[in-house]
N, C-alpha and C positions, 0 to 999 in steps of 0.2 A: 205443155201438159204431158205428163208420163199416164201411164193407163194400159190396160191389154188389149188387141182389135183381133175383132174377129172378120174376114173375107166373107160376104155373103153375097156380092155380085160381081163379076167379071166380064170382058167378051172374050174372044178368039187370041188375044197377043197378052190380054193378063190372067190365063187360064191356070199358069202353075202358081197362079196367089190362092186359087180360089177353095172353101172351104177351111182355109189355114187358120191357126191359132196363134200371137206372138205374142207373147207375156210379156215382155218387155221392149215395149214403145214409148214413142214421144212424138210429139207433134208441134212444131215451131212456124207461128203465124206473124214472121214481121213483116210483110207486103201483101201482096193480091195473093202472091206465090208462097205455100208452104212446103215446110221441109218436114218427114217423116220419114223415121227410122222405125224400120220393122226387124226384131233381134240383131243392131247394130249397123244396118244396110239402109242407107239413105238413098231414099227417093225424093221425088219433086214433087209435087201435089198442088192441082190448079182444083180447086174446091169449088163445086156446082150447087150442091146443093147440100141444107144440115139440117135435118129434124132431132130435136130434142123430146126422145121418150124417160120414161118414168126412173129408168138405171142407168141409161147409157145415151151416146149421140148417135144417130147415125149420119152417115156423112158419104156425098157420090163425087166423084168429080175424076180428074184424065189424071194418071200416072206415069210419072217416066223414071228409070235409072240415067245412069249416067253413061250408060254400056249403047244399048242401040234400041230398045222398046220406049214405046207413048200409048196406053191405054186407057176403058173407061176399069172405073174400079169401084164398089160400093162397101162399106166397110161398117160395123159396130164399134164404136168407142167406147171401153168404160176406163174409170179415170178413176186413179190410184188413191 
């Protein structure tokens, strides 16, 4: 799915996501495990939890790059 996400929950190691805007995303759920590119930067994404409101998903679950962070992350999805 492509779509824009908006950051609205973080902890202490995904604090520089937080509040962020990134118009050009996408989100790829071929196993337990997704992949999610925020402005071309691929993360990992183990997905906790997803409420579906009225414009958008939202969605919580632990985030990692490929660099050295694993954090919790909560995010708005709206879908293109």
């Amino acid at each position: 799915m492509k779509g824009s996400i908006k950051i609205v929950g973080t902890n202490e190691t995904t604090k520089h996501l937080r509040n962020k805007l990134f118009e050009k995303s996408s989100l790829i759920s071929e196993s337990i495990v997704s992949t999610l590119y925020l402005n071309e930067k691929k993360y990992i994404l183990d997905i906790k939890e997803t409420h579906f409101r009225k414009d958008h998903l939202l969605i919580a679950g632990m985030i990692s790059d490929d660099e050295a962070f694993v954090g919790n992350v909560a995010f708005e999805f709206y879908i293109q």
